[in-house]
N, C-alpha and C positions, 0 to 999 in steps of 0.2 A: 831706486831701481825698480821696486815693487810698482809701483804708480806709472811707471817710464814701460814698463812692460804689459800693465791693463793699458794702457792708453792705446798703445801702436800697438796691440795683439795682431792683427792681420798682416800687419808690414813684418819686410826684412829688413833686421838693423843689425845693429853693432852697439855695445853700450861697453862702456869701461867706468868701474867704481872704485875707487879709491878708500880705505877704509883707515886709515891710521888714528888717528885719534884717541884711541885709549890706548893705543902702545909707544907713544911718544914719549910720555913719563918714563914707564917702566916696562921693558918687553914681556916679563913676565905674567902682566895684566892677559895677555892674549889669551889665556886658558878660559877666561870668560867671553871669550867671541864665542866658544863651538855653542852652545845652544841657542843662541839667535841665530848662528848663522845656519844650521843646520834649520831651525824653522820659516828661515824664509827661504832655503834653499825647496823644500817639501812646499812653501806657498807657491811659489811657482811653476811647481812640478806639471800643474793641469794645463799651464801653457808653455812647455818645453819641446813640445813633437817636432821633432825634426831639428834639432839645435845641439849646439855645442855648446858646453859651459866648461871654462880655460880658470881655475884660483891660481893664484899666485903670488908671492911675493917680493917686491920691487930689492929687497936687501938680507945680509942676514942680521946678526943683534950687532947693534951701532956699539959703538966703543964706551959704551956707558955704564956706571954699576949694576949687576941684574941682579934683582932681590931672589931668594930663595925661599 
């Protein structure tokens, strides 16, 4: 997304990212998103003017064991 958003900096897009991967296993994993995500949300901050940024996500915890 970082690369996707230097490239086309001048254009209007739309991009949708998909992150699952470390919560596949185990939902619990997710507490190690926030500080990546929150650093590449601030790397892109210099080219946000004028933009919406929508998180979200697609479910809530699958019917799986969640570790504690």
């Amino acid at each position: 997304m970082l690369e996707f958003q230097k490239t086309y900096s001048a254009d209007k897009k739309f991009a949708v990212a998909m992150l699952k991967e470390l919560t596949e296993a185990d939902v619990s994993y997710a507490q190690y998103l926030d500080a990546d995500l929150y650093k590449f949300m601030k790397s892109l901050e210099p080219q946000l003017k004028d933009t919406i940024v929508i998180l979200m996500s697609d479910h809530g915890i699958l019917p799986k064991k969640v570790s504690h």
